[in-house]
TITOR-685489 format. One line per 3 residues: for each residue x, y, z of N, C-alpha, C, CB. Coordinates in steps of 0.001 Angstrom, whole numbers, padded with zeros to 6 digits, always signed. Glycine has a CB too. Example, Ala and Ser with C-alpha at 12.3 -4.5 7.8 and 13.67 -1.06 7.14 Angstrom:
BEGIN
+013190/-005690/+007800/+012300/-004500/+007800/+013200/-003300/+007800/+011308/-004473/+009046 ~ +012850/-002250/+007080/+013670/-001060/+007140/+012900/+000030/+007870/+014084/-000598/+005725 .
//
This chain:
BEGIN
+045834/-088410/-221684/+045261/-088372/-220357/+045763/-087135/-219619/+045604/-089654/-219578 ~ +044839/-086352/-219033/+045284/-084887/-218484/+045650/-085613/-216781/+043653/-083338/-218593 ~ +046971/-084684/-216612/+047874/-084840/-215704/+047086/-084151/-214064/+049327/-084023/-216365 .
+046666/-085009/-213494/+045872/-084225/-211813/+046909/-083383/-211167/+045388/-085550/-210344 ~ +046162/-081862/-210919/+047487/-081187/-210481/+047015/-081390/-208977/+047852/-079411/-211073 ~ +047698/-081363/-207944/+047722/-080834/-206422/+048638/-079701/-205908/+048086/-081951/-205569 .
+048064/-079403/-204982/+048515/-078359/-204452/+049025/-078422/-202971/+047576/-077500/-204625 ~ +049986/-077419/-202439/+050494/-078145/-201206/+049803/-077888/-200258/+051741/-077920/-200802 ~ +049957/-078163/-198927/+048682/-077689/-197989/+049081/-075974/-197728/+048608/-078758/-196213 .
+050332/-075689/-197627/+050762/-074163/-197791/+050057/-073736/-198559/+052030/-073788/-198204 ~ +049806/-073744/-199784/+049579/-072705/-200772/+047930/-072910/-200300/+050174/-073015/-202614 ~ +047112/-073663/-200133/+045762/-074270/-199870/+045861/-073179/-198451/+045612/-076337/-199664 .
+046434/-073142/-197721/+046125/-072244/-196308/+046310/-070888/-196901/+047276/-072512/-194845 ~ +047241/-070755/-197382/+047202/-068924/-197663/+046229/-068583/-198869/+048937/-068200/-198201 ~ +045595/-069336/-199913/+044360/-069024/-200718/+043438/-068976/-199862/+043979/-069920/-201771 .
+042886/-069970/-198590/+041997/-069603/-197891/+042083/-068086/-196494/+041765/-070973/-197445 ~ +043535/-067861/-196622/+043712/-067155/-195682/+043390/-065266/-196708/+045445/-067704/-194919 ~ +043792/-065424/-197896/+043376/-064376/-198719/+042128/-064094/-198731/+043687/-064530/-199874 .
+041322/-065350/-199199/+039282/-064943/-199060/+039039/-064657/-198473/+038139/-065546/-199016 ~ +039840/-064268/-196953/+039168/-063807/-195542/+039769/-062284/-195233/+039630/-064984/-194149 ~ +040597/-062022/-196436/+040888/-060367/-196033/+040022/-059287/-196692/+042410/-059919/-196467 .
+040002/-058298/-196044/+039126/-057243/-196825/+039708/-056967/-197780/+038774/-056041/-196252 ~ +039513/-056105/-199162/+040018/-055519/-199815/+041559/-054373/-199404/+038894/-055098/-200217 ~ +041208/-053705/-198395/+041766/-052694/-197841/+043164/-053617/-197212/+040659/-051867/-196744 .
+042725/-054510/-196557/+044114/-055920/-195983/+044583/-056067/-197049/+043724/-057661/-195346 ~ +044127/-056540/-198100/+044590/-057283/-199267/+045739/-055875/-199673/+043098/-057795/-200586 ~ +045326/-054830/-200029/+046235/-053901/-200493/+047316/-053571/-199839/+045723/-052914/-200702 .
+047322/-053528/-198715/+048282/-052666/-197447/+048892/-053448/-197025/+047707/-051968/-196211 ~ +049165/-055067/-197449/+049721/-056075/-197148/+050948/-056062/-197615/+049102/-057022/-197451 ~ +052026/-055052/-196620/+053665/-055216/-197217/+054227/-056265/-197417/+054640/-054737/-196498 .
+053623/-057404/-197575/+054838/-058527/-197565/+054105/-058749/-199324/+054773/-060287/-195972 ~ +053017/-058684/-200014/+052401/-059225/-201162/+053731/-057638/-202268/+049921/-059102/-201066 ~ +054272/-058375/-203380/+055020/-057398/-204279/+053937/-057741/-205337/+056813/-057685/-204686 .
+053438/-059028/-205925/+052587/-058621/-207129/+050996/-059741/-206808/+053672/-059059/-208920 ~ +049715/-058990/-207517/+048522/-059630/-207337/+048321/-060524/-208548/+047409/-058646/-207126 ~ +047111/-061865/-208035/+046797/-062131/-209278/+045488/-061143/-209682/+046549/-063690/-209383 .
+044569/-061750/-210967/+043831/-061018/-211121/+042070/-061754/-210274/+044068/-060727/-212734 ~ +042305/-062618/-209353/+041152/-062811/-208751/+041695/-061566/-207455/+040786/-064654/-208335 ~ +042607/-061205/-207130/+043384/-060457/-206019/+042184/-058715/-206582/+045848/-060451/-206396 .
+043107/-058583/-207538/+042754/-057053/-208484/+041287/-057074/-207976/+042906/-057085/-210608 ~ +040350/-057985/-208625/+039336/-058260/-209055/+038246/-057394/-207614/+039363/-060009/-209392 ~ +038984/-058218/-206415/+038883/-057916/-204898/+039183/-056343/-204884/+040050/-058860/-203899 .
+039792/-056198/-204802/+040335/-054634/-204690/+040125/-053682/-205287/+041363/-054436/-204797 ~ +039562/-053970/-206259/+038691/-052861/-207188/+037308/-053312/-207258/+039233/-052701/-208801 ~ +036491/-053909/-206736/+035175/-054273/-206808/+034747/-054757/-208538/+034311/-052908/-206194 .
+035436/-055161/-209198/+034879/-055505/-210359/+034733/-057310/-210517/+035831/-054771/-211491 ~ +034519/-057832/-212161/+034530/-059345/-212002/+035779/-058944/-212665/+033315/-060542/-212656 ~ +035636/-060370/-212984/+036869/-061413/-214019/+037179/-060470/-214842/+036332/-062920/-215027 .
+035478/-060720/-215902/+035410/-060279/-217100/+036007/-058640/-217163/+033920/-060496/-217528 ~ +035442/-057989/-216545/+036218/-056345/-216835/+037912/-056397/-216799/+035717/-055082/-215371 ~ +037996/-057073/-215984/+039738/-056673/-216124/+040586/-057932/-217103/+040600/-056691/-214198 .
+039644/-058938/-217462/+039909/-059232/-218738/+039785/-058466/-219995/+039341/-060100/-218879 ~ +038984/-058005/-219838/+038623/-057006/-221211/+039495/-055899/-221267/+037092/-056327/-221220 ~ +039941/-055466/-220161/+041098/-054324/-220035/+042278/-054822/-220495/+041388/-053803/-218593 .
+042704/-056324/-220086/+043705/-056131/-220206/+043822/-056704/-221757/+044425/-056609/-219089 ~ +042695/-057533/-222437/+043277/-057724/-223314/+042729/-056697/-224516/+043246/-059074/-223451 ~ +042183/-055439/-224151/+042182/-054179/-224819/+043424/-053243/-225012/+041288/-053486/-224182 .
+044006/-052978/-224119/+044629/-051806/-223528/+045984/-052798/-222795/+043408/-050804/-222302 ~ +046299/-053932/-222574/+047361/-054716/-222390/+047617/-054242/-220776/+048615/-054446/-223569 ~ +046528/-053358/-219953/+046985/-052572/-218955/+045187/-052567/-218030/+047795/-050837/-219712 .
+045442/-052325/-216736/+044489/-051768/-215891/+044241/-050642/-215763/+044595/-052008/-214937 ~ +043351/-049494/-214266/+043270/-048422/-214211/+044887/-047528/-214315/+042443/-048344/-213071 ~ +044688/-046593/-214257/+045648/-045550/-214804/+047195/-046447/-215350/+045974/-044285/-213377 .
+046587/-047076/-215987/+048247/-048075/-216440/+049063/-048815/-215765/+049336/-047375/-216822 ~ +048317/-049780/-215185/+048972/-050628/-214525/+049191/-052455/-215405/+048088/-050542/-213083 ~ +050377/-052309/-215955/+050278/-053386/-216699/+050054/-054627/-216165/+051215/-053455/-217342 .
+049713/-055428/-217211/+049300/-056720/-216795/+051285/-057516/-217442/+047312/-057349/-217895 ~ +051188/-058495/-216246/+052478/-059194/-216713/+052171/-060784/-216647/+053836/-058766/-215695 ~ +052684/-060811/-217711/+052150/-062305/-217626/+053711/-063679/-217784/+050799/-062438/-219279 .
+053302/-064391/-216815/+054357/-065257/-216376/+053614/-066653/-216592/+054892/-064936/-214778 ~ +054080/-067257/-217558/+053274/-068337/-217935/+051976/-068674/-218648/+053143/-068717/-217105 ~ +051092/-069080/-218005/+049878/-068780/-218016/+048971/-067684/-216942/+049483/-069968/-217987 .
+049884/-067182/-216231/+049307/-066540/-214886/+049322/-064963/-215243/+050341/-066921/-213393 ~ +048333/-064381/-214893/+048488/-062729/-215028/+048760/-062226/-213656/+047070/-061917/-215630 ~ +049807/-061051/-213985/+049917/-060494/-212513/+050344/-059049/-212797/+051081/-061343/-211476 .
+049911/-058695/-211742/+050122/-057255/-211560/+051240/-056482/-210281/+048645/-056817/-211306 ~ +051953/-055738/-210574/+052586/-054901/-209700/+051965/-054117/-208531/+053109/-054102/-210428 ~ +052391/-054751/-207198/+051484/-054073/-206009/+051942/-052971/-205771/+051390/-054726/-204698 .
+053340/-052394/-205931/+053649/-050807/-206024/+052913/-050074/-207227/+055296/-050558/-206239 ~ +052744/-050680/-208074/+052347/-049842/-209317/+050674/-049441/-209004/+052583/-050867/-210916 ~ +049865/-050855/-209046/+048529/-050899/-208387/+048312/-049939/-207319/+048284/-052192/-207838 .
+048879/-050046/-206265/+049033/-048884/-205067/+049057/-047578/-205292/+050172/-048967/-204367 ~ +050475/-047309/-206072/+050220/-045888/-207067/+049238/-045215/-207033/+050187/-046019/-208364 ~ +048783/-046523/-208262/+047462/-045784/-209249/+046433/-045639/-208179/+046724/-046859/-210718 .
+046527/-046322/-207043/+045087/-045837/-206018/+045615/-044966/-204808/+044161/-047362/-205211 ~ +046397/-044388/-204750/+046791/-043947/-203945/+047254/-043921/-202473/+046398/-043589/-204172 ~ +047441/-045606/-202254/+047413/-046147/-200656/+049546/-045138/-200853/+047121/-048984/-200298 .
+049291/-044397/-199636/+051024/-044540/-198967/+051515/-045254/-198362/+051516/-043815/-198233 ~ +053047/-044855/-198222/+054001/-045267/-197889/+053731/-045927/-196551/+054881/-044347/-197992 ~ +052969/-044867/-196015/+052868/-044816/-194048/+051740/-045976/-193910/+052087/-042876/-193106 .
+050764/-046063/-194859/+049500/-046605/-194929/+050276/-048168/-194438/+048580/-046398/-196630 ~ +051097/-048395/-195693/+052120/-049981/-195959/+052904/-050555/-194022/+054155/-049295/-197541 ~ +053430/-048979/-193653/+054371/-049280/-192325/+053484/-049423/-191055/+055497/-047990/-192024 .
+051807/-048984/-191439/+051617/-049505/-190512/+051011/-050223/-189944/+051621/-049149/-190188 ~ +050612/-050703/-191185/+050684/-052323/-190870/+051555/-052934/-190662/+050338/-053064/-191599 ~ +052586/-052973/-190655/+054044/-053449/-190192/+054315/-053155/-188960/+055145/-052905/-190919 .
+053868/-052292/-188171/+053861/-051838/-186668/+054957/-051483/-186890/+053633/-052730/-185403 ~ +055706/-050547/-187598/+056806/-049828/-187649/+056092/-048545/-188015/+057932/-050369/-188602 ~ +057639/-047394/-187392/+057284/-045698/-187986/+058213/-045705/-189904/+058478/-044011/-186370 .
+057874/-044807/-190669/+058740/-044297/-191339/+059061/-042744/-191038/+058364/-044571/-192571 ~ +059804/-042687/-189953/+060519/-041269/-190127/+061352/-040942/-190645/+060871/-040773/-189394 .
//
């Protein structure tokens, strides 16, 4: 007999609070360190399937951003991801309503 999973109402508010950011939020969001791949998926305009096929081609995304996998879950590095697209440093602080001088 398969085990019913639930979820807490936390994690249920911030999945619905994610579907409501743009791509551009989703990235520049200093507090997120790694994405899943429905996250990626958002942020690069592609489906499922392509960055499945990447990763289980090439073990990696655009310009080499590995896929890490923790369990059953794939995830990706939001500094690394960032990198490879070029959001900065300043881009990250200010959304934080802080300077980096």
């Amino acid at each position: 007999m398969r085990k019913s999973m639930t979820m807490s109402a936390e994690k249920i508010e911030q999945r619905k609070a994610n579907k409501l950011l743009t791509p551009k939020q989703l990235l520049t969001d200093p507090n997120k360190t790694t994405f899943n791949v429905a996250e990626v998926c958002k942020i690069l305009g592609v489906g499922r399937t392509t960055i499945n096929q990447d990763i289980q081609n090439k073990g990696t995304i655009i310009n080499s951003v590995p896929a890490l996998r923790v369990g059953k879950r794939i995830l990706f590095s939001a500094t690394l991801l960032r990198n490879a697209l070029g959001v900065s440093e300043i881009e990250l602080t200010k959304k934080e309503g802080t300077r980096n001088e």
